[in-house]
C-alpha positions in Angstrom: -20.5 -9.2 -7.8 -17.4 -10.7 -6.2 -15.4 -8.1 -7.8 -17.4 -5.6 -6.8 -17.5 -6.2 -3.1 -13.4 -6.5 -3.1 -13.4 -3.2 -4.7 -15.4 -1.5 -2.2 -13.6 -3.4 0.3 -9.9 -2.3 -0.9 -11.4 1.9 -1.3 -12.5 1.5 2.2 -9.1 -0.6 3.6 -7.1 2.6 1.6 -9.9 4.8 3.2 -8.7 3.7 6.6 -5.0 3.3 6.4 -4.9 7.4 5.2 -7.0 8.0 8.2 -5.5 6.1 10.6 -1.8 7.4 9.0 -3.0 10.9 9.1 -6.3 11.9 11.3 -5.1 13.5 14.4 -6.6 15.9 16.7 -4.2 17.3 19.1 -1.3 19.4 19.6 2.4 18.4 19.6 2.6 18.3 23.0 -0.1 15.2 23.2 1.6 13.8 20.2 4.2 13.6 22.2 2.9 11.6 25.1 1.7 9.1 22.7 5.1 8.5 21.7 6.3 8.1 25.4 3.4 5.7 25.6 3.9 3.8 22.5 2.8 0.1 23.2 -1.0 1.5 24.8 -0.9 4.4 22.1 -0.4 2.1 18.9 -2.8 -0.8 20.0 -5.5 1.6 21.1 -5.1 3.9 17.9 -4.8 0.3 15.7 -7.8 -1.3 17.6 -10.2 1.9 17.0 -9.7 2.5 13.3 -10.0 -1.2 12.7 -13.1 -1.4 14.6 -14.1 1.5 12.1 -12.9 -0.7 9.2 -14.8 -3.6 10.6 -18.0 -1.4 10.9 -18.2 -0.1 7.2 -17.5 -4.2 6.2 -20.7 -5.0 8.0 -22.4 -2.5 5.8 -21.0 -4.3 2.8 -21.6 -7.2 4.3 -25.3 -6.9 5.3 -25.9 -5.3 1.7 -24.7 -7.6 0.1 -26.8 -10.4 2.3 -29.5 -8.7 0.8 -28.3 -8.5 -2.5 -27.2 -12.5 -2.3 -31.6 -13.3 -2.5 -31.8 -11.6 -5.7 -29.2 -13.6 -7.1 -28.7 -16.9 -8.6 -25.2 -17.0 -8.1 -24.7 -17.4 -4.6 -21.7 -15.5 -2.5 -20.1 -17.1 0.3 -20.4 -13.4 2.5 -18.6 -15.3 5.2 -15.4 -16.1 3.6 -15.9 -12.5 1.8 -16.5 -10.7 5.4 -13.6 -12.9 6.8 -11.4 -11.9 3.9 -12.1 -7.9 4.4 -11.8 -8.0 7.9 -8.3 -8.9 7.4 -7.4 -6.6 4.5 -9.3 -3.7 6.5 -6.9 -4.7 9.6 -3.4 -4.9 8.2 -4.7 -1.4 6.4 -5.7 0.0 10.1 -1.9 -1.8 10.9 0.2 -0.3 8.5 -1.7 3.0 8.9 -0.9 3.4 12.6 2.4 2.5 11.8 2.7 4.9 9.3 1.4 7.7 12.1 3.4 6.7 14.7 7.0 6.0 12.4 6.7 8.7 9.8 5.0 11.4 11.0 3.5 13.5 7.5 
């Protein structure tokens, strides 16, 4: 079951760096003024898709909660939640900087 949640965990961390890298609504001109406002621009875009990261782990998380009752081996979801948040982040992280560095 372990392998299972970090599986789903690592298609939704790749799920949210392509976003984060590529979703973008807006025309060149905005583009650039988040490039003349890079330090606000990069946390804000970094903070939002991770918060979106964050979101889908407490799915996983709460899902597997459930699951955990049923079971007789028991999953630390804490250390597992802990451990997602942080993959999900530095994917949200290397996302924006993908968007921001080396625009596709």
């Amino acid at each position: 079951m372990k392998i299972f949640y970090y599986l789903l965990v690592t298609l939704l961390a790749v799920a949210i760096a392509i976003l984060s890298a590529i979703f973008y609504i807006g025309s060149e001109i905005s583009y650039q003024r988040l490039l003349d406002d890079l330090g606000l621009s990069f946390i804000r875009r970094f903070i939002g898709f991770a918060i979106i990261g964050i979101f889908g782990l407490s799915l996983l998380a709460g899902i597997n909660f459930f699951a955990n009752i049923f079971m007789t081996q028991k999953l630390n979801i804490k250390k597992l939640f802990l451990t997602g948040v942080l993959i999900v982040s530095l994917a949200s992280f290397f996302g924006t900087i993908i968007f921001f560095f080396v625009r596709l």
